[in-house]
N, C-alpha and C positions, 0 to 999 in steps of 0.2 A: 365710484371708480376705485377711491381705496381701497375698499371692504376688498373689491374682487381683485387686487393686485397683493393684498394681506392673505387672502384664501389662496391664491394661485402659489406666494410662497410658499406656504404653509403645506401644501400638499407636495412640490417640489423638496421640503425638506425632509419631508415622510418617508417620497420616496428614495431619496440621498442615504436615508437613515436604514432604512429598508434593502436598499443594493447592498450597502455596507455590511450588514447583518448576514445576508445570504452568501458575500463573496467570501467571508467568515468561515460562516460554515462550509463550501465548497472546499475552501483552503485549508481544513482540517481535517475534512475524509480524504483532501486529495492526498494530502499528509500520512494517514491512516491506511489508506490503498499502497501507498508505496512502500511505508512500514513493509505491510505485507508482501509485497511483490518480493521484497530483498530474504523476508524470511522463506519464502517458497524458495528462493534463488540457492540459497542455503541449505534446505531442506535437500534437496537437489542433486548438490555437492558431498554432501554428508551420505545421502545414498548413493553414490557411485562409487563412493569408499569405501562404503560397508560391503557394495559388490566384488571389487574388485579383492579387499579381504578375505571375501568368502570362497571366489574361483583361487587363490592360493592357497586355502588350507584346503582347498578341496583336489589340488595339484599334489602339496607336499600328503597328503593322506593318498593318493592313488600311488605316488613315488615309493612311500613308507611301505603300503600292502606289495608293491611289485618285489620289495628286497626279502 
């Protein structure tokens, strides 16, 4: 009855050890993924800028050929 209450911890700790490892690594792509999401978010922002830059030289340049 020991042996099997020694073996039953022993696999419970395996798998304690185990969860731990995996919640690990879940918690570092999940880290990694948002990294990323912010850098898209960014990306994003950064191109709507560039747009909005470009329809105004493209404004002051039809203005410039009209005079």
């Amino acid at each position: 009855m020991n042996k099997l209450k020694q073996s039953m911890e022993f696999q419970l700790a395996s798998l304690a050890d185990g969860l731990a490892s995996t919640k690990s690594n879940v918690d570092a792509k999940s880290d990694d993924l948002r990294e990323v999401e912010q850098k898209l978010a960014q990306q994003e922002e950064e191109k709507e800028e560039v747009k909005e830059k470009v329809a105004d030289v493209e404004r002051s340049e039809e203005h410039t050929s009209e005079l």
